[in-house]
Backbone bond lengths (Angstrom), bond angles and torsions (degrees), N, CA, C in turn:
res aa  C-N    CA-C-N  psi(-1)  N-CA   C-N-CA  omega(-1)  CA-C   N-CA-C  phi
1 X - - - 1.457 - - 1.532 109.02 -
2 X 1.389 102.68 142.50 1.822 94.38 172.84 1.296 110.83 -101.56
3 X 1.106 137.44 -40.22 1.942 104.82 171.77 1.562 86.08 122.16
4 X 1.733 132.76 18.09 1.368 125.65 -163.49 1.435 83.53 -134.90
5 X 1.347 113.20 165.54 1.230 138.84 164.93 1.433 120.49 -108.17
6 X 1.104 110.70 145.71 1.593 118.59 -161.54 1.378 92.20 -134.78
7 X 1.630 110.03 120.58 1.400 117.58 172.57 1.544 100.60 -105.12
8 X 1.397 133.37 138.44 1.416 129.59 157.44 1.651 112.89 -109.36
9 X 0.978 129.13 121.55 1.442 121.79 140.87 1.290 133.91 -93.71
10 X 1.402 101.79 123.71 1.379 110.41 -166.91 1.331 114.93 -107.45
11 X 1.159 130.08 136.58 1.165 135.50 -163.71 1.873 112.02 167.90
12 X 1.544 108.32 -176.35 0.886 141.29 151.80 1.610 131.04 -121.01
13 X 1.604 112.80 131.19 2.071 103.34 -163.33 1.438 76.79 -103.08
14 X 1.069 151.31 -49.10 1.585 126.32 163.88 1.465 129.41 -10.03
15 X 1.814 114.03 -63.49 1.124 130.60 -178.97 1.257 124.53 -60.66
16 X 1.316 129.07 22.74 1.554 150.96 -167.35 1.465 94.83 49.19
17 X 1.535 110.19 -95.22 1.794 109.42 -160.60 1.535 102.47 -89.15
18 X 1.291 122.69 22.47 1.428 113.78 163.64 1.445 114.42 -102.41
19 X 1.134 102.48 10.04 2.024 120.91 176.52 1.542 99.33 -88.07
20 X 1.049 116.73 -6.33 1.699 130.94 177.93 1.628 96.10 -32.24
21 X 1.707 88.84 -76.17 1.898 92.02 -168.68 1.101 124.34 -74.06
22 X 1.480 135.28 -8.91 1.207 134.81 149.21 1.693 131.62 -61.14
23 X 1.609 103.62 -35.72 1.428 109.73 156.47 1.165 125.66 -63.13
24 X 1.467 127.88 -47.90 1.612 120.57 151.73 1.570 116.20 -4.74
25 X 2.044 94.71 -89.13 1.249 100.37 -164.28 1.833 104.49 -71.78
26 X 1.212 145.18 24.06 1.696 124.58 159.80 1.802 85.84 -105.97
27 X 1.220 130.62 3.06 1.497 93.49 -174.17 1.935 93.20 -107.12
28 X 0.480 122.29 -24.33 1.910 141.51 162.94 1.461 107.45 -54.62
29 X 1.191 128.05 -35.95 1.324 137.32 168.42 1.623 102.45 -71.81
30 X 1.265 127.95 -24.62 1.326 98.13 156.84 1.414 148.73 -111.76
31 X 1.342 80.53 39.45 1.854 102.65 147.52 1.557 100.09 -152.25
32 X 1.248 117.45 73.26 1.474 96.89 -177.83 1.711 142.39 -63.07
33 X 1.295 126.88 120.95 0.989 101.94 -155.45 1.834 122.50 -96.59
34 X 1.222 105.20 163.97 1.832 127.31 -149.75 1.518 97.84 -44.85
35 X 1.256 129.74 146.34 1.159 147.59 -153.73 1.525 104.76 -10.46
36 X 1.588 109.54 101.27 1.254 126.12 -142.31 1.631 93.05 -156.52
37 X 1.344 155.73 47.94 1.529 132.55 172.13 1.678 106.80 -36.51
38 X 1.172 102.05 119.75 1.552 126.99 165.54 1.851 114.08 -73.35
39 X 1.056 159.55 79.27 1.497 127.38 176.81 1.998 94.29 -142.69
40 X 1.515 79.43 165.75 1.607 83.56 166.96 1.373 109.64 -138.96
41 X 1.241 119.56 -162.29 1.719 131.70 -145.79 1.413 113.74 -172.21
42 X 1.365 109.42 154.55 1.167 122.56 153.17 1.809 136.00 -82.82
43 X 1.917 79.20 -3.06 1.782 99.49 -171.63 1.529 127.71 54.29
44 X 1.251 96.64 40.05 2.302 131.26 154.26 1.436 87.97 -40.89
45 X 1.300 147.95 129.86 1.263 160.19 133.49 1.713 114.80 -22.56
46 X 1.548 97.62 -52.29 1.590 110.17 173.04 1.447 103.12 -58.18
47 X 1.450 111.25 -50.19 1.791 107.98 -150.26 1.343 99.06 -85.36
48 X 1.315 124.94 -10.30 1.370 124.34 174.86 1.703 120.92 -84.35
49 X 1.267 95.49 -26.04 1.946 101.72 168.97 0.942 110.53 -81.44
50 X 1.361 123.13 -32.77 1.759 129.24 -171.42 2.120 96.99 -64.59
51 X 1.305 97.39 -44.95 1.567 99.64 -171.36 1.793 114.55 -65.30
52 X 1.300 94.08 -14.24 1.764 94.41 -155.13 1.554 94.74 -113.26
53 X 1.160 121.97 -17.21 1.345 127.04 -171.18 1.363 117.11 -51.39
54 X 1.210 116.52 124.76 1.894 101.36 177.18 1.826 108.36 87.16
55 X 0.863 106.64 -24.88 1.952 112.39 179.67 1.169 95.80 -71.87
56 X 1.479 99.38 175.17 1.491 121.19 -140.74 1.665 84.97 -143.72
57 X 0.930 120.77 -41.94 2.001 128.94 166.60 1.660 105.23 -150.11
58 X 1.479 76.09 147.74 1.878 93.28 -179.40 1.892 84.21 -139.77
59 X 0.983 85.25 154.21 2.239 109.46 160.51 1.574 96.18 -145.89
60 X 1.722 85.25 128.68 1.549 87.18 177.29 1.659 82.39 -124.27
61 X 2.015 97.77 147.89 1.124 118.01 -161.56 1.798 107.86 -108.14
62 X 0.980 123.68 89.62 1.647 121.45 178.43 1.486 135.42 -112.43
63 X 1.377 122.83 -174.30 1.243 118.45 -171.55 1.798 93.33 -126.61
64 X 0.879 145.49 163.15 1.623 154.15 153.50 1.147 113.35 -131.87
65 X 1.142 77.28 166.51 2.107 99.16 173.01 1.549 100.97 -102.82
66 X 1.382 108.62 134.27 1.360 117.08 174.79 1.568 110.20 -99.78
67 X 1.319 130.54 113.21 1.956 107.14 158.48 1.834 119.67 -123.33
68 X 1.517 95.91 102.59 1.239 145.30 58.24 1.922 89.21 -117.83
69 X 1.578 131.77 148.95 0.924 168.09 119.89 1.430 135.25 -7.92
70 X 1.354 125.14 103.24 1.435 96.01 159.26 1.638 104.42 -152.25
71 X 1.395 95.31 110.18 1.781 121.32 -175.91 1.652 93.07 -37.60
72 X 1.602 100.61 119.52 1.451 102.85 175.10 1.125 134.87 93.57
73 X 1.505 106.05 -15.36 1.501 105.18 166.64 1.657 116.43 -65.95
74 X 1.266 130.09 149.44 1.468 153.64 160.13 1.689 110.07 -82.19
75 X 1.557 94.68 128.94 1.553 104.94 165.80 1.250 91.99 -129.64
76 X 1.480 96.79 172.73 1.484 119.74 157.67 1.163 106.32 -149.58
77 X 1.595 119.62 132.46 1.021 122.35 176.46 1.731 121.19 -133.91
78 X 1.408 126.44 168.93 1.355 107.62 179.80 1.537 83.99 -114.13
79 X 1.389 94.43 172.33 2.023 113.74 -167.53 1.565 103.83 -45.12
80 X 1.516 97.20 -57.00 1.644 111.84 -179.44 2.006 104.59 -34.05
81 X 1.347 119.32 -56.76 1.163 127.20 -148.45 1.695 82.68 -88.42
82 X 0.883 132.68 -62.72 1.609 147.26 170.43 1.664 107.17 -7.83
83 X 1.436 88.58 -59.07 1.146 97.73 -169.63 1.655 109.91 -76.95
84 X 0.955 128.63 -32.98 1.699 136.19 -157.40 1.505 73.21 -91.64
85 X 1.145 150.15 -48.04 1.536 134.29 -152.76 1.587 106.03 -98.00
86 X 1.302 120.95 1.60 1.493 115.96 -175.62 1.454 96.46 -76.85
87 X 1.239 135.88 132.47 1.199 129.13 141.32 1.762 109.53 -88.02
88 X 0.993 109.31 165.38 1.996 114.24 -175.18 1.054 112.78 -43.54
89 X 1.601 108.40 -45.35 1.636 112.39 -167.98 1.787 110.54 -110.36
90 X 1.290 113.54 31.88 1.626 133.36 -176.77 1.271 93.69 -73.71
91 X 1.403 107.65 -50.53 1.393 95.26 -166.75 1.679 120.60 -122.88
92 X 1.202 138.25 179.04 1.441 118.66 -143.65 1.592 111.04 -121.91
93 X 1.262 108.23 35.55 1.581 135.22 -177.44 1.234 114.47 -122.67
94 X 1.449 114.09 156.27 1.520 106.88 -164.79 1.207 115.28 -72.34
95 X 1.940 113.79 -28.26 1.212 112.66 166.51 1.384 110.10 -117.57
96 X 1.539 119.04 133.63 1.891 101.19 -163.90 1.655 97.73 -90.18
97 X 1.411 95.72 -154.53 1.739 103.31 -162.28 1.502 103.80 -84.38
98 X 1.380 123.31 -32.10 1.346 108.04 178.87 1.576 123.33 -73.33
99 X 1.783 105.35 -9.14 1.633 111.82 171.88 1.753 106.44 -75.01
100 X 1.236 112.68 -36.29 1.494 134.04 177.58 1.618 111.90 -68.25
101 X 1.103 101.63 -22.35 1.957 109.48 -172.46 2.083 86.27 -77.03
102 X 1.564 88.78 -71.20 1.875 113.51 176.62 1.475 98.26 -19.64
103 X 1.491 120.89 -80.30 1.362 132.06 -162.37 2.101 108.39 -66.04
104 X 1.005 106.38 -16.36 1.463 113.68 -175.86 1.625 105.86 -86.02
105 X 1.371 110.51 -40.43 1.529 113.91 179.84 1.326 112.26 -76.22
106 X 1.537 111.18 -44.05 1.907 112.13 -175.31 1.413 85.19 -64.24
107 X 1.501 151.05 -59.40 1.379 137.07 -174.58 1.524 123.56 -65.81
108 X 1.567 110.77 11.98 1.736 104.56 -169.88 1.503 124.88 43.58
109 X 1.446 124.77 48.57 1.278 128.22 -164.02 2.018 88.43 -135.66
110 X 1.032 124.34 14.81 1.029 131.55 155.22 1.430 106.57 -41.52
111 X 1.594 135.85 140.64 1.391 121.47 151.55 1.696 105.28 -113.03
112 X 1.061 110.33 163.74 1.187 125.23 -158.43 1.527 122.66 -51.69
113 X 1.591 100.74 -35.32 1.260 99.05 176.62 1.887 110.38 -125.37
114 X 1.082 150.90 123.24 1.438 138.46 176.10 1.124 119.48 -129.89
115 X 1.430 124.07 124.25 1.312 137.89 -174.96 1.448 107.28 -118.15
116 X 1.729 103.98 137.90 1.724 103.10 170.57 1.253 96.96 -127.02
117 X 1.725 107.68 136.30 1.312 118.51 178.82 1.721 95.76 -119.44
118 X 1.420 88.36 129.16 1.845 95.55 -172.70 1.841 109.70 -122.58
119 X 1.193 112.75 178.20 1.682 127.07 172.73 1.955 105.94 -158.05
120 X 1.338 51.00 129.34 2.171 72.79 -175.04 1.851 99.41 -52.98
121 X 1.115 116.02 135.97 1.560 93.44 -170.93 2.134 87.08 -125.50
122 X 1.643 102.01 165.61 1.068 102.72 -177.02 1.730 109.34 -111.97
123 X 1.134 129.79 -36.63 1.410 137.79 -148.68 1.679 101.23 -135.90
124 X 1.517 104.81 108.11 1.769 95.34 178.97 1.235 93.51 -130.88
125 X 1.297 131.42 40.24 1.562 140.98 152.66 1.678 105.24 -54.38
126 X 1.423 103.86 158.72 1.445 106.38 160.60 1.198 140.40 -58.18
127 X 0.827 114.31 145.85 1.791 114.16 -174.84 1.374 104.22 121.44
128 X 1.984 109.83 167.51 1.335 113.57 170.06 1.399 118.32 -112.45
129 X 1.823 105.57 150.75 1.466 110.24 175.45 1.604 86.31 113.46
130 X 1.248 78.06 154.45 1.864 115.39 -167.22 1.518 125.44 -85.84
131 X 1.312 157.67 101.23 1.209 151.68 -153.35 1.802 101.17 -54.45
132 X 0.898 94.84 147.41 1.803 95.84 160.81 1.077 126.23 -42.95
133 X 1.912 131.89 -34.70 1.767 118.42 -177.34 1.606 75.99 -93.50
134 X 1.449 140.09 -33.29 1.808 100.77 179.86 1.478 130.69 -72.72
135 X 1.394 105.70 -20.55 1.670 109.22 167.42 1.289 112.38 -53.35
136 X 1.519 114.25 -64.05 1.416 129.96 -157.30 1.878 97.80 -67.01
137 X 0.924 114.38 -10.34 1.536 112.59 178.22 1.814 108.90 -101.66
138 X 1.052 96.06 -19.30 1.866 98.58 177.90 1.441 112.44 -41.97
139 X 1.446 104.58 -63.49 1.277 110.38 -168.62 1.786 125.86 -40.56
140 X 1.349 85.99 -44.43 1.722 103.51 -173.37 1.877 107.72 -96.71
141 X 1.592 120.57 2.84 1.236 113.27 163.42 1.569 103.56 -94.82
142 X 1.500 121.48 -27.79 1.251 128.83 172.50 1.995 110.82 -48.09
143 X 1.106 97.10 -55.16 1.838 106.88 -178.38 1.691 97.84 -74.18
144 X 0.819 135.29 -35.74 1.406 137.79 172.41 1.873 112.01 -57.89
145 X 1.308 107.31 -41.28 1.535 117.54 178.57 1.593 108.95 -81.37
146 X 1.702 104.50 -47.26 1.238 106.79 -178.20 1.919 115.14 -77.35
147 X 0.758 123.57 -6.11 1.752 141.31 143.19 1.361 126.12 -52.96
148 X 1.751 98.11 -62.89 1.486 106.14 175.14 1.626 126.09 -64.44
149 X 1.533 113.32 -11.52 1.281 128.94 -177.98 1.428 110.13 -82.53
150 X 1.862 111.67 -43.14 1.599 134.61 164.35 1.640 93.37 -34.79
151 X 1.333 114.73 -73.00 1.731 120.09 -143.26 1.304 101.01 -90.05
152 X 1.528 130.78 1.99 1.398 117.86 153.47 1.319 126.45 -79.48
153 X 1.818 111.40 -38.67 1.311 120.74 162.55 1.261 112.87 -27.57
154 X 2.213 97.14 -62.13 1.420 99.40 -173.54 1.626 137.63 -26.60
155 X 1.487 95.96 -59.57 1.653 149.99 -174.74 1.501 96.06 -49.85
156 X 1.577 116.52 -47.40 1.290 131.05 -160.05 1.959 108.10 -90.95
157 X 1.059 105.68 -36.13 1.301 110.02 178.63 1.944 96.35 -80.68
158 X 1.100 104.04 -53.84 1.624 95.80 -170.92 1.648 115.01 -62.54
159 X 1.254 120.32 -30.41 1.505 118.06 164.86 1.894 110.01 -70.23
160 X 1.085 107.13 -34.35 1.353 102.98 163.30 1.502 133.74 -55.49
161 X 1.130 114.33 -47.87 1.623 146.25 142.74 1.619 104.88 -12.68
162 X 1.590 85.92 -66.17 1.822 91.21 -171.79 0.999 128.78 -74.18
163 X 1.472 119.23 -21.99 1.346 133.96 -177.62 1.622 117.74 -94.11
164 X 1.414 105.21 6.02 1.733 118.11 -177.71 1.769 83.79 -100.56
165 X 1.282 123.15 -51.25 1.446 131.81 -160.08 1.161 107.07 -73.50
166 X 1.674 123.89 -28.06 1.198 121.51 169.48 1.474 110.38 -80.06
167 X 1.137 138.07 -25.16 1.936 148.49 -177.86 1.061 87.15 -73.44
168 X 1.595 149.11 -27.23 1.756 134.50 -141.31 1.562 85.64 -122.53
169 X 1.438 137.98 16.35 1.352 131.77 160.23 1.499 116.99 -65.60
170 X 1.180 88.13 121.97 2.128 94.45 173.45 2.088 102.94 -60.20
171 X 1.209 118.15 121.89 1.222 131.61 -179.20 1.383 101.20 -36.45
172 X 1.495 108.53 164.62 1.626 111.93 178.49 1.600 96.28 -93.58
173 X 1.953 113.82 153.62 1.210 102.14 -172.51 1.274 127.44 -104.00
C-alpha cells in the first residue's frame, strides 16, 4: 500500500454536468493537496483498477442520474453502498461504478478504502459547462472532497501509528 490518496474524477467536460468530476479535480489542483494523486477519467473499468490498485484510499468524484431527481444534490457513499445503489443507468458510463466495484472485487483490485462523492446532475447533452443546480453545488462538493482527502490521511497516519506500535512489541517469551 502507499499511504497516498487517489482522487479520480470521472466524467466527461463535454457532457455539460457530467464535467462535474473533472471540475472537482482542476479546481483542487490549485492547491493540491499533500500526498494526494489528482487525475480524472472517463471511468474505463480497466483504467479505473489500474488507478486504484495497490492504494490505501481512493475518492472517486461523479455525477448520476437520479429517478426521481434532484439537480444538485450531494451524496457520499462508500463502494459497499455504491454498489447496492447503482442502478445500470445511475450512472452515465457505459459501465457504471457498481459494474466496476463487481469487476474490481472478482479481480481483488479492490483498495482498501473507497469513497464516492456524487451530485445529482440535470443536463448531460452536448456541450460545455455545468447546469445551474450543478454549479451552485460545486463549491460545497469541492470542501466535501477536499475534507474527505483530510480524514483519509487522518485514517492513514493513525493505522500507521498502530502498526509501528504493534512491530515495537517486546517478543512473547
Amino acid at each position: 500500500m502507499t499511504g497516498r490518496v487517489v482522487v479520480i474524477g470521472v466524467g466527461n467536460p463535454y457532457r455539460r454536468d457530467d464535467g462535474a468530476g473533472p471540475a472537482v479535480i482542476e479546481a483542487l489542483r490549485a492547491a493540491p493537496p499533500k500526498d494526494a494523486v489528482l487525475t480524472d477519467g472517463d471511468g474505463e473499468p480497466g483504467r479505473m483498477l489500474g488507478l486504484w490498485r495497490r492504494q490505501d484510499a481512493v475518492i472517486v468524484v461523479e455525477v448520476v442520474h437520479a429517478h426521481p431527481g434532484r439537480p444538485g444534490r450531494l451524496h457520499t457513499l462508500t463502494a459497499e453502498r455504491a454498489a447496492r445503489c447503482a442502478a445500470p443507468s445511475a450512472s452515465t458510463h457505459a459501465l457504471g461504478l457498481g459494474e466496476t466495484f463487481a469487476l474490481a472485487a472478482a479481480l481483488d483490485r479492490m483498495p482498501r478504502e473507497l469513497t464516492v462523492h456524487a451530485v445529482e446532475g440535470a443536463d448531460f447533452g452536448l456541450g460545455h459547462g455545468l447546469s445551474t443546480a450543478v454549479a451552485d453545488a460545486l463549491p460545497e462538493l469541492i470542501r466535501r472532497v477536499a475534507g474527505a482527502i483530510d480524514e483519509a490521511h487522518d485514517r492513514l497516519r493513525h493505522t500507521s501509528a498502530l502498526a509501528d506500535d504493534r512491530g515495537s512489541e517486546a517478543p512473547c517469551p
